[in-house]
C-alpha positions as CSV (number, residue, x, y, z in Angstrom):
1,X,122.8,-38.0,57.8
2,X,126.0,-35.8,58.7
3,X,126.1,-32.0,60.0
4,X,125.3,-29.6,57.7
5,X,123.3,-32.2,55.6
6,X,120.2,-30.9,53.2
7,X,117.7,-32.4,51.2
8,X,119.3,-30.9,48.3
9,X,122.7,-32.1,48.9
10,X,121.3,-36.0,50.0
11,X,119.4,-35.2,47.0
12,X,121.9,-35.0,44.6
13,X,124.4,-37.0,46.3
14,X,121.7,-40.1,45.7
15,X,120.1,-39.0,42.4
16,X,117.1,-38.1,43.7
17,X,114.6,-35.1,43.7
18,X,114.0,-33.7,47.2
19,X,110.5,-34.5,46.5
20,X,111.0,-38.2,46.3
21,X,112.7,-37.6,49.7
22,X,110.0,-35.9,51.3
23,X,107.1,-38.5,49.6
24,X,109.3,-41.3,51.4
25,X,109.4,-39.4,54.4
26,X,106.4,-37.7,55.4
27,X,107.3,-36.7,58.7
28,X,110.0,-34.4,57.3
29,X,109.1,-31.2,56.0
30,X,112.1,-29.8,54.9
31,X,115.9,-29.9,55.7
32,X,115.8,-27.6,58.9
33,X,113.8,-31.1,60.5
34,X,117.2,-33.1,59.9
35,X,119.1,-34.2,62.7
36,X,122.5,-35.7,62.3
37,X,123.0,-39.6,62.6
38,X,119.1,-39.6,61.1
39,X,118.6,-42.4,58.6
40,X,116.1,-41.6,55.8
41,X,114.1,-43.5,53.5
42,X,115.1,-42.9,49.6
43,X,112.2,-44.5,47.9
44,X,108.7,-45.5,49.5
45,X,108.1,-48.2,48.5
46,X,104.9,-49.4,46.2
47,X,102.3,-49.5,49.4
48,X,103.2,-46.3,50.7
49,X,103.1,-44.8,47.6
50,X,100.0,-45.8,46.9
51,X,98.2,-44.8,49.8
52,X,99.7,-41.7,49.2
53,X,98.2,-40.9,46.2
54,X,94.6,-42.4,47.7
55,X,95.1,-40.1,50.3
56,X,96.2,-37.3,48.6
57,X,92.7,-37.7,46.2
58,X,90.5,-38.1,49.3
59,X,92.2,-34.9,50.9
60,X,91.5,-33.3,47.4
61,X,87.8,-34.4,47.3
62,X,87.1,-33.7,50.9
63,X,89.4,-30.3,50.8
64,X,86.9,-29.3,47.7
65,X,84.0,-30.2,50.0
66,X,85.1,-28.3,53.1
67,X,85.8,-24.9,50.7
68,X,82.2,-25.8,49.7
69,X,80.7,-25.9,52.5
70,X,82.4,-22.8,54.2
71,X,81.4,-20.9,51.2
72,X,77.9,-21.9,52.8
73,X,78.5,-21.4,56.1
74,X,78.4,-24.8,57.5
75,X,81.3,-24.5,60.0
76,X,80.8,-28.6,61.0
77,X,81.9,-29.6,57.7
78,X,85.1,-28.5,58.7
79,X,85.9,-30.7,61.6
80,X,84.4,-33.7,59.6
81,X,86.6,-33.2,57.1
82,X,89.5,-32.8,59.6
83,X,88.1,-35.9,61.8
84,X,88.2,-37.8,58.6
85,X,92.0,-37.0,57.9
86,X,93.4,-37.3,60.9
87,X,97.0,-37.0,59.2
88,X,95.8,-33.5,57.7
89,X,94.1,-32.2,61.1
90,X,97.7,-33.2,62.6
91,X,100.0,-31.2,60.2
92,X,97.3,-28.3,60.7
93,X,97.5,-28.2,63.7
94,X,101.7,-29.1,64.0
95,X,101.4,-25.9,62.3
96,X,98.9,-23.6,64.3
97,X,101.1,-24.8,67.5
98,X,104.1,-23.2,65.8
99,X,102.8,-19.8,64.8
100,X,100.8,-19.8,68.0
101,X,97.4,-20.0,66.7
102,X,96.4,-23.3,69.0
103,X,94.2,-22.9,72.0
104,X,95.2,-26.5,73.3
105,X,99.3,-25.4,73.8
106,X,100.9,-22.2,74.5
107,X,103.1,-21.2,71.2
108,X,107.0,-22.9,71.7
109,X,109.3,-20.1,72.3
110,X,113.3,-20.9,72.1
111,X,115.5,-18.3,72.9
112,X,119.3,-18.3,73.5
113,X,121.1,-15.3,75.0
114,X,125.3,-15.4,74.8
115,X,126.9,-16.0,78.5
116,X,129.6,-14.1,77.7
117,X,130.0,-11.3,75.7
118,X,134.3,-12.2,75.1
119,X,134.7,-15.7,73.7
120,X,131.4,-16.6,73.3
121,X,132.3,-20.3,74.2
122,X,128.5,-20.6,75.5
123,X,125.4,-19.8,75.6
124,X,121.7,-20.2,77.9
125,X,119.3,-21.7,75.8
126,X,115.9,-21.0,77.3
127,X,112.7,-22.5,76.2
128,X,108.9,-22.1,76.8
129,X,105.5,-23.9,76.1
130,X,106.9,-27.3,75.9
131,X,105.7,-31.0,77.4
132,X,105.8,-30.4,81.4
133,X,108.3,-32.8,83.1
134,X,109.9,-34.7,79.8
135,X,112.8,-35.4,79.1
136,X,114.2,-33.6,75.8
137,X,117.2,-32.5,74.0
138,X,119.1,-29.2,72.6
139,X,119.9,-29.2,69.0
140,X,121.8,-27.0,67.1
141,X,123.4,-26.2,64.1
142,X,123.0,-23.8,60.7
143,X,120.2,-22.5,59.1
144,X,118.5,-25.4,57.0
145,X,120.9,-27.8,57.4
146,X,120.8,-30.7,59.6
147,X,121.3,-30.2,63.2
148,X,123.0,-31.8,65.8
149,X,122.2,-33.2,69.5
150,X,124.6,-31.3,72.0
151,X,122.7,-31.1,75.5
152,X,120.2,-33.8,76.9
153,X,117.4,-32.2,79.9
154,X,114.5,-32.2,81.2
155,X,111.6,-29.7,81.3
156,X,110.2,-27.9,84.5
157,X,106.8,-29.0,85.5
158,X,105.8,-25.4,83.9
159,X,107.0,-26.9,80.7
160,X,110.5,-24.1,80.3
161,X,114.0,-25.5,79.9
162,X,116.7,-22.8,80.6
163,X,120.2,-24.9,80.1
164,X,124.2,-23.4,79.6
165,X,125.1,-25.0,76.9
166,X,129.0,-25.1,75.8
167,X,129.4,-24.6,72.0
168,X,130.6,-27.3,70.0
169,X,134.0,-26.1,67.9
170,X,132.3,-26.6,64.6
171,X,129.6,-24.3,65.4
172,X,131.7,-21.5,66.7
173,X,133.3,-21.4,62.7
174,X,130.4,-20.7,62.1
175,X,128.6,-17.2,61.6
176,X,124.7,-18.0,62.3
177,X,122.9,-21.1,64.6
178,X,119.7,-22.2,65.0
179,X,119.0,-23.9,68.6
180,X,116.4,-26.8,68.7
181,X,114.2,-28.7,71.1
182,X,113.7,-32.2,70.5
183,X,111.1,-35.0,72.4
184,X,112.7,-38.2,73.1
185,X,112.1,-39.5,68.9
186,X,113.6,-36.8,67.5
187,X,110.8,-34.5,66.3
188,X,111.7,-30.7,66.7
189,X,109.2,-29.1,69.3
190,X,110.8,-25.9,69.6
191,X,113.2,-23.6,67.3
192,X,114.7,-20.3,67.4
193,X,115.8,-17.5,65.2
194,X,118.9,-17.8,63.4
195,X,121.3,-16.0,66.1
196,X,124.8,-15.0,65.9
197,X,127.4,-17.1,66.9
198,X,130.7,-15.4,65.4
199,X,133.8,-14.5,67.6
């Protein structure tokens, strides 16, 4: 995976559909979750394609039971179903922790302000609702493309990073950024808003 990398451009430099990509890949969920030096899988391969579909047609059947059983009220149904898929319950609630929705974590909040307002050579990336006391990284690069590592530190016991980070060259050709916060294998915990970086 370089900088700048998509699934449509890995895509059609291999002959693939981004789908085939994602199915071989189910941890990614689109290109903004690509990180340069990644490896990904092309193809899964016959086993993990078939489990896939079994457990795409359980989710189905059980999904089709759940919308049942709300439409009758029975609330428990729900977390059976989830307890019985624990990949599904994980993506659901991957997701709730991102929009905020999850009692268990405070919503991850990434912000980066510019240090100074001249050159713009860095910037203070400042983070919120993260992993207390873990070591993670700073990300960046442009919207839906793959990012890059550029600042390795750890979180305050409160679970907040606030780190100067200098701004590689390549990103500073650039007109937009998007900041990330990794855990220690990779997977984005924190993201923020596109944010200016042009001179």
């Amino acid at each position: 995976m370089k900088r700048g990398d998509t699934l449509s451009t890995i895509a059609a430099r291999c002959n693939l559909s981004e789908a085939a990509i994602l199915r071989a890949n189910p941890a990614i969920e689109g290109s903004a979750d690509l990180q340069a030096g990644q490896q990904l899988r092309l193809r899964a391969d016959g086993e993990t394609l078939d489990r896939l579909g079994e457990s795409v047609a359980g989710a189905a059947e059980k999904t089709g039971n759940v919308l049942s059983g709300i439409a009758q009220g029975i609330n428990t149904q729900v977390q059976e179903a989830l307890n019985d898929n624990p990949d599904v319950k994980r993506h659901l609630e991957s997701f709730g922790n991102r929009i905020g929705l999850s009692d268990r974590e405070p919503p991850k909040t990434v912000s980066v302000v510019p240090l100074s307002d001249a050159s713009q050579s860095a910037v203070t990336v400042s983070a919120s609702g993260l992993p207390s006391s873990r070591a993670v990284a700073i990300g960046a690069g442009t919207p839906g493309s793959a990012f890059e590592i550029i600042k390795r530190v750890e979180t305050t016991g409160d679970g907040e990073v606030r780190a100067d980070v200098e701004l590689p060259d390549w990103l500073r050709t650039q007109d937009k950024a998007v900041f990330v916060i990794t855990d220690t294998d990779g997977s984005v915990i924190g993201r923020s808003q596109p944010v200016s970086v042009a001179p």
